[in-house]
C-alpha positions in Angstrom: 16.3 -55.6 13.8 16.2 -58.4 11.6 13.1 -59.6 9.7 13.5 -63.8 11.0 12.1 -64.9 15.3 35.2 -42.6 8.1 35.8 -42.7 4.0 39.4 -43.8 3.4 42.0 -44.8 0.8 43.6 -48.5 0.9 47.4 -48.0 1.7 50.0 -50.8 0.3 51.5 -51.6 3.8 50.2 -54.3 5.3 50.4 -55.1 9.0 51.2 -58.6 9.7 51.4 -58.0 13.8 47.9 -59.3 14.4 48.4 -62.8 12.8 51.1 -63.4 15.0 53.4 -64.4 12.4 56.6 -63.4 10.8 56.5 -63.8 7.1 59.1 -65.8 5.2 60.2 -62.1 3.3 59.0 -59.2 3.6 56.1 -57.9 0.4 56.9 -55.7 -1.8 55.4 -52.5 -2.2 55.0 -52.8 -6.0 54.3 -54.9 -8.9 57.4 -56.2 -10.8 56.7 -55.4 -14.4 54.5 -57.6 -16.9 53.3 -59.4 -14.0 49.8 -60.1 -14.1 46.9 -62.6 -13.4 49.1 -64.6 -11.5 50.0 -65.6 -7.7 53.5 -66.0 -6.5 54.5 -67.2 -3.4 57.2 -64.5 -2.0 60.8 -65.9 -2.2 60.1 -68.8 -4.4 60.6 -68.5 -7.9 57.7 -70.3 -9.6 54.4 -68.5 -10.2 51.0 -69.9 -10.8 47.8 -69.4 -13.0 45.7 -69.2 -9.8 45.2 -68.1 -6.2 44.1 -71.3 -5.5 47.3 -73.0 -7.4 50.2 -71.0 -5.1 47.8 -72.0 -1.9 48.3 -75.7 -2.0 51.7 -75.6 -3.0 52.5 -72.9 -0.3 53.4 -73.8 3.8 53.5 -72.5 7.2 54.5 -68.5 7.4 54.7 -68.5 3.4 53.3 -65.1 2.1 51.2 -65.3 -1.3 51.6 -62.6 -3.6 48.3 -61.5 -6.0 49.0 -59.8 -9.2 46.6 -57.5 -11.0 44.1 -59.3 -13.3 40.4 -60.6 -12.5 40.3 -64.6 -10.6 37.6 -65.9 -11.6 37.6 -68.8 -8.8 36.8 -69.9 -5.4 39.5 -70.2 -2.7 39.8 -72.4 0.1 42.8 -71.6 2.8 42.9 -74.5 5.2 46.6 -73.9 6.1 48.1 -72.5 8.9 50.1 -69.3 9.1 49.2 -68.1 5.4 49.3 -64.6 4.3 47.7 -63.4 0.9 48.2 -60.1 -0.4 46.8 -58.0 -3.4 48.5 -55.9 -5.2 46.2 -53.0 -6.4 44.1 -54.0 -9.2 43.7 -57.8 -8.0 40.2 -58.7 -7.8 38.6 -62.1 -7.3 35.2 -62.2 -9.0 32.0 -64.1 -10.1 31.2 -64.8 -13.6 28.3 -66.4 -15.7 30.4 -69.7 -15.4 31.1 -68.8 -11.9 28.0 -69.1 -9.4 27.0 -69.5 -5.9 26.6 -73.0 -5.2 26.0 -75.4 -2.5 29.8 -76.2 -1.1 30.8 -72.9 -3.0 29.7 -70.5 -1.4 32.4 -68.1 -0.7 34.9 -66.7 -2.8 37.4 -67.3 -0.1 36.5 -69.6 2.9 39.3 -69.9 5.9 39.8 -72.4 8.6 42.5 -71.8 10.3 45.3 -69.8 12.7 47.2 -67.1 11.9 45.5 -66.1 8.7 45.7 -62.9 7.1 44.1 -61.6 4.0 44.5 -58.0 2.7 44.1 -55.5 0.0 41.6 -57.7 -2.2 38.6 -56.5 -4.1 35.7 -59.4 -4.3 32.5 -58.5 -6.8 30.1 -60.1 -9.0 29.4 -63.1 -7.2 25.4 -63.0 -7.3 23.2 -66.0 -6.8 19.5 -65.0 -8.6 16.4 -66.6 -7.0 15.6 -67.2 -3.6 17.4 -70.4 -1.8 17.0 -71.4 1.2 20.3 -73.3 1.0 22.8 -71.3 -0.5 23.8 -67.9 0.6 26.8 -65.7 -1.6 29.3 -64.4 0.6 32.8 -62.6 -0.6 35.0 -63.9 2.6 33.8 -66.9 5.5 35.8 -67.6 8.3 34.5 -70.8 10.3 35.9 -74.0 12.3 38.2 -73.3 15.0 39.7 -70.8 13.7 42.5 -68.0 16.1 44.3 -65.4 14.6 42.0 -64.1 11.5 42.9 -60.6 10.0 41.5 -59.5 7.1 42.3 -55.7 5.9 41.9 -53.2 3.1 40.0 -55.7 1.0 36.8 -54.1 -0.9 33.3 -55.8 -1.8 31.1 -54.8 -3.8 28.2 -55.6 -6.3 27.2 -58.9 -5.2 24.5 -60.5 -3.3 21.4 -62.0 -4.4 19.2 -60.9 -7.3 15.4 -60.4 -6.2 13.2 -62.3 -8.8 10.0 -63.1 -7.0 8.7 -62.0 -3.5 10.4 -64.8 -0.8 11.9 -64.7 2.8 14.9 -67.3 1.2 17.1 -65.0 0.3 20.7 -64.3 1.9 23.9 -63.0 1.7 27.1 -61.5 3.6 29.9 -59.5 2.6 32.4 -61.0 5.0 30.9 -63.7 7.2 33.0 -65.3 10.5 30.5 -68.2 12.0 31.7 -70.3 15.0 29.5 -73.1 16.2 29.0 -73.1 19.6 31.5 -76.0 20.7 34.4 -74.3 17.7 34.9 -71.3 18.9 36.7 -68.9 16.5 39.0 -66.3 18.4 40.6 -63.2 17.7 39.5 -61.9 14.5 40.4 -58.5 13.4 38.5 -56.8 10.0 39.8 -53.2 9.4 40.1 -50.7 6.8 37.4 -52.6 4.7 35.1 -51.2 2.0 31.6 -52.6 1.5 29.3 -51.6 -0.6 26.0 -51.9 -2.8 25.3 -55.8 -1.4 22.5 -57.3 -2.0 21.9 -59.0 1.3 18.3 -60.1 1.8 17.4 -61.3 5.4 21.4 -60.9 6.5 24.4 -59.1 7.3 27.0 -57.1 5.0 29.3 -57.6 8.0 28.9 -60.1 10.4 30.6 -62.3 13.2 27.9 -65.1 14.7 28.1 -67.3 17.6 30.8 -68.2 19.4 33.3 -66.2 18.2 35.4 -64.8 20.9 37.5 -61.8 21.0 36.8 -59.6 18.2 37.4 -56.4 16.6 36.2 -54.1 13.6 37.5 -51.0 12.7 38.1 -48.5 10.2 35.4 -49.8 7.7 33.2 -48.4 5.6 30.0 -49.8 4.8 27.3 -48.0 2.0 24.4 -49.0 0.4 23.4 -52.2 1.7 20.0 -53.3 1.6 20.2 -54.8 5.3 22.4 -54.8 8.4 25.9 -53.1 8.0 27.3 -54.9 11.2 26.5 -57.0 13.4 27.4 -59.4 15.9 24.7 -62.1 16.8 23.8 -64.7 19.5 21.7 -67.7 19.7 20.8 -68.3 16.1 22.0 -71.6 15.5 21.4 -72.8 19.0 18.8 -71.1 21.0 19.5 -73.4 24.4 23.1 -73.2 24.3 24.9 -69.4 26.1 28.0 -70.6 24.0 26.4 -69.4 20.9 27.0 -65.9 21.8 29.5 -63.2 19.7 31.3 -61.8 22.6 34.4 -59.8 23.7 34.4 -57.6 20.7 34.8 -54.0 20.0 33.9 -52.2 17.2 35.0 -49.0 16.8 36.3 -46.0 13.9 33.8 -47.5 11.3 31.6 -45.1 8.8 28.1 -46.5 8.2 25.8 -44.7 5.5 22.7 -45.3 3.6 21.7 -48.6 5.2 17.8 -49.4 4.6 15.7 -53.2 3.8 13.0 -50.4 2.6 13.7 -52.2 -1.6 14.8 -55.6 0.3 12.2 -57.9 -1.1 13.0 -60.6 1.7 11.6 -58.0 4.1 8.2 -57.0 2.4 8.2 -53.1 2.8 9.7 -53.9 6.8 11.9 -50.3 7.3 14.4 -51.8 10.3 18.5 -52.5 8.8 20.7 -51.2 11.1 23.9 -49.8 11.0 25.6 -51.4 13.9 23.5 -54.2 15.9 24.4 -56.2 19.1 21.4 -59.2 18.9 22.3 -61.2 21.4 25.5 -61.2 22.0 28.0 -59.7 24.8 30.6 -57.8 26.5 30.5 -55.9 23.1 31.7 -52.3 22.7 30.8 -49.7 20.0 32.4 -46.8 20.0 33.2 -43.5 17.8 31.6 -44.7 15.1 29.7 -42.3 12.5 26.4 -43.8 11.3 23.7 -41.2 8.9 21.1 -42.4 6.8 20.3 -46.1 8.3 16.8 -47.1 9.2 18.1 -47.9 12.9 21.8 -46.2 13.8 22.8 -48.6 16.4 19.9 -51.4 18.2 20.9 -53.4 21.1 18.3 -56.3 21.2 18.0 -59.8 21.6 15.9 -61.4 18.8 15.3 -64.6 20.6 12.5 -65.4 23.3 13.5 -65.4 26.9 17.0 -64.3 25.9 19.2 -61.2 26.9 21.7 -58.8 25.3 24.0 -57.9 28.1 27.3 -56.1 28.5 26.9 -53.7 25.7 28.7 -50.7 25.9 27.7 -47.6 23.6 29.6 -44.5 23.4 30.8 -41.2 21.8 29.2 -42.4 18.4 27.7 -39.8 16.0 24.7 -41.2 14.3 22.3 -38.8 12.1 19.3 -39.2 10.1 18.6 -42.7 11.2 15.0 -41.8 10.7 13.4 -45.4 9.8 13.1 -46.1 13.2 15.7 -44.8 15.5 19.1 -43.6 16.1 19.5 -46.0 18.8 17.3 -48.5 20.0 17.3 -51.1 23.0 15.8 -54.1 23.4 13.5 -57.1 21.2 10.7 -55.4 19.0 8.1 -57.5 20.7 7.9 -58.8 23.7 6.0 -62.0 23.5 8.5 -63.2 20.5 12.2 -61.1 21.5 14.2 -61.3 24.1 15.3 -58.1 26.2 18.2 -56.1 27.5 20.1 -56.1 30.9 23.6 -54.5 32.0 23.9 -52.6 28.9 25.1 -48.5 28.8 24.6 -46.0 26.8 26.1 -42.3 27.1 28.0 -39.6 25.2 26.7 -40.0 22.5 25.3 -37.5 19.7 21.8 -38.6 18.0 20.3 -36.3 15.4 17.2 -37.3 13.7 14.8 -35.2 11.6 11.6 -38.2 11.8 10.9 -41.1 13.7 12.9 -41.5 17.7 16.4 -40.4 18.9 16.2 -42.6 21.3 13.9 -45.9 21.6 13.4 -47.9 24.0 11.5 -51.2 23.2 11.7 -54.6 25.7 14.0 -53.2 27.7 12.8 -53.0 31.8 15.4 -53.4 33.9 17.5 -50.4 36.3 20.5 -52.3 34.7 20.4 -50.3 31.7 22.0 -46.9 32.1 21.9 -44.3 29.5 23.3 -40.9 30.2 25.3 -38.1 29.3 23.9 -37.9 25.5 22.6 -35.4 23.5 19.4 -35.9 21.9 18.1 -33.2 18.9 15.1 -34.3 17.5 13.9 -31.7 14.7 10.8 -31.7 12.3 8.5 -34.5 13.0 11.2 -36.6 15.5 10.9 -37.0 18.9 14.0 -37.2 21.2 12.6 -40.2 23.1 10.0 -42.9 22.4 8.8 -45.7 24.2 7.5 -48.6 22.5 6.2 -51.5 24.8 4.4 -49.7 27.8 5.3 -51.6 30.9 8.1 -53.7 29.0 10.0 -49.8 28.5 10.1 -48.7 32.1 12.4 -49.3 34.9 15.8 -48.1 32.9 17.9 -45.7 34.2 17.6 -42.7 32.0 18.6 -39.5 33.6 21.5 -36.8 32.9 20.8 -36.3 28.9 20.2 -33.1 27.1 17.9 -32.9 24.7 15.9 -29.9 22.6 12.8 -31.1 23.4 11.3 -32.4 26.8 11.4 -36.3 27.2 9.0 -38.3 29.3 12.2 -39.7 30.9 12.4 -38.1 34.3 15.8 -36.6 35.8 16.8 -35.0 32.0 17.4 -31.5 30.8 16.5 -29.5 27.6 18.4 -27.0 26.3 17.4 -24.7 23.4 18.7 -25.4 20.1 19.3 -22.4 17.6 20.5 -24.5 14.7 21.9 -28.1 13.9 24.2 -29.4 11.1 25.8 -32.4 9.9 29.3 -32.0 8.9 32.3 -34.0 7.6 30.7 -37.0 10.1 30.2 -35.0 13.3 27.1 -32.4 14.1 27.2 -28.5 14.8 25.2 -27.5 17.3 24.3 -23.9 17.7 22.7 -23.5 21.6 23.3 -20.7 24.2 23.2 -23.4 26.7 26.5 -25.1 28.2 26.5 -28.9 27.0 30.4 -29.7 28.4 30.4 -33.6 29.4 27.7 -34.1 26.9 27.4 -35.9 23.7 30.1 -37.3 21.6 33.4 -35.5 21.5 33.1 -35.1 17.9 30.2 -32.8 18.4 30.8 -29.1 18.1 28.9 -26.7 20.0 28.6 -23.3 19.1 27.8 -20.6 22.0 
């Protein structure tokens, strides 16, 4: 909830099917020698001093080549059918002389179709001080934009820089934002690492409002001071269903140490999630591995009088998520949040040691369906917890194993000899047969 109302290695080849696009020639898989701190645009013969440079002089279908060396610049793609590529040890970066700044706000901003960046690492782009105007971000994709990919790219060490207790602060690792009458559609991030962002009251990954048609997987996301990823309805326009994130999936990802608990923005408020659906729809998040977040996964609607519907939650393994809960359904209060409807939740494997497994907060309606998960709450956790008395019943929870009982009629305990987490999945030892149940990442010991 938000304060306001796998581990992998980066490959070379770069897959250009999602931008629907055939590249002039084809990249090559190397650096030529003595080639460095430039951009050349593949098949021309001409290189240039910066990123920026070989994008205004480049055209439709043209792929941009990006040495090694540090760019210490701002990039703005505005061209159709671009590709830019790294090659490893090409990183695009802040500097003293090189700040956030209203109209600069991103390192690179894209508006656009067929779009793709890759293999990029973005860092030290830090705005100190609260503002309630200017928010860092590595990558933004906005306008009516179709066709976005962006892949293997790393960002790190930037953010804002706390100086005095405010609420102003924000910042996003990669940003997409449609306005409800531009959509944005099909946008694919994968294979992206994110890591130690300072992010006050936003997102380290984040796609919000109208975008339509989305998917992110394969990222890994550590050691953010708020929300890993999230997809987000109704904050710019509260009246308008348009401004909803919907059709997405996002699936494969690895979410660790995710907590606002040092956020200054937040005040001491324990609630960053690892994956969160707020307000949006038709979303599904699947085999993901989430430990060590305040809240694994929270399907909510943070607006009054609205819904989250359409959420589908499945075969995720999420452990230690002991701020608040491994999973969580619906707005934090009811007189200020909105609530859930036609969401489901099943096979899934929740392992916390304090705090809920499972919480349900203003969600009320036999719409909901959560079954078929395994709940093992050890220590001072509870399996199942619900938060808003009357505003909490009326769900359909039934079918789910747990070790402990849970006030939820029509569920089953089993008895738990042991629990483990383990190269992201969870050993259970139990006498008891839980086939069907759970994540199928989860291994059961008889």
């Amino acid at each position: 909830m938000k304060k306001k109302a796998s581990i992998f290695v980066a490959g070379m080849l770069i897959s250009l099917a999602a931008s629907n696009i055939i590249p002039s020639i084809s990249i090559e898989a190397h650096a030529e020698e003595g080639l460095k701190n430039c951009a050349v645009i593949v098949g021309k013969e001409k290189t240039y001093n910066s990123i920026n440079e070989a994008v205004k002089n480049a055209t439709e279908n043209d792929t941009i080549k990006v040495y090694p060396g540090t760019y210490n610049e701002t990039i703005s793609i505005k061209k159709d059918g671009l590709t830019i590529v790294g090659e490893e040890g090409a990183v695009i970066s802040g500097s003293e002389k090189l700040k956030p700044k209203s109209g600069k706000e991103s390192l690179i901003q894209i508006e656009g179709n067929n779009i793709t960046v890759s293999n990029l690492e973005f860092t030290n782009f830090v705005l100190s001080g609260p503002s309630s105007d200017v928010s860092p971000k590595a990558i933004e994709v906005d306008g009516n934009s179709e066709h976005i990919t962006i892949s293997d790219c790393k960002i790190h060490d930037m953010g804002v820089n706390y100086t005095k207790n405010s609420e102003d602060y924000n910042a996003h690792g990669i940003l997409v934002s449609a306005e409800p009458d531009e959509p944005i559609k099909d946008v694919t991030i994968s294979g992206c690492e994110l890591y130690n962002l300072k992010l006050g009251q936003s997102e380290a990954l984040v796609v919000n409002g109208n975008v339509d048609g989305f998917k992110i997987e394969n990222n890994y996301i550590h050691n953010c001071d708020n929300i890993a990823i999230d997809a987000i309805g109704y904050e710019k326009d509260k009246h308008n269903d348009d401004d909803r994130a919907h059709n997405g999936e996002i699936f494969n990802n690895t979410v660790c140490t995710i907590s606002s608990r040092d956020n200054v923005a937040y005040g001491g408020d324990i609630s960053a999630g690892g994956i969160y659906v707020d307000g949006g729809y038709d979303v599904e998040i699947h085999d993901n591995y989430i430990s060590d977040a305040d809240i694994g996964i929270e399907v909510s609607a943070e607006c009054k009088k609205k819904v989250v519907t359409g959420v589908k939650v499945y075969n995720n393994v999420l452990v230690r998520n002991n701020g608040w809960a491994g999973i969580c359904i619906g707005g934090s209060d009811p007189k200020d949040n909105g609530e859930a409807k036609e969401n489901e939740i099943y096979n899934n494997t929740v392992y916390n040691t304090e705090e809920a497994c499972l919480r349900i907060q203003n969600a009320h309606d036999d719409s909901n369906k959560i079954h078929n998960n395994i709940f093992i709450a050890t220590d001072s956790a509870e399996a199942y917890s619900e938060e808003c008395g009357n505003n909490s019943k009326h769900n359909v929870v039934k079918d789910n194993k747990s070790n402990q009982k849970m006030s939820a009629s029509d569920n089953s305990t089993f008895k738990l000899k042991g629990a483990s987490s383990n190269k992201m999945s969870v050993e259970i030892s139990t006498s008891d047969d839980l086939s069907g149940y759970g994540a199928p990442q989860t291994k059961v010991n008889n």
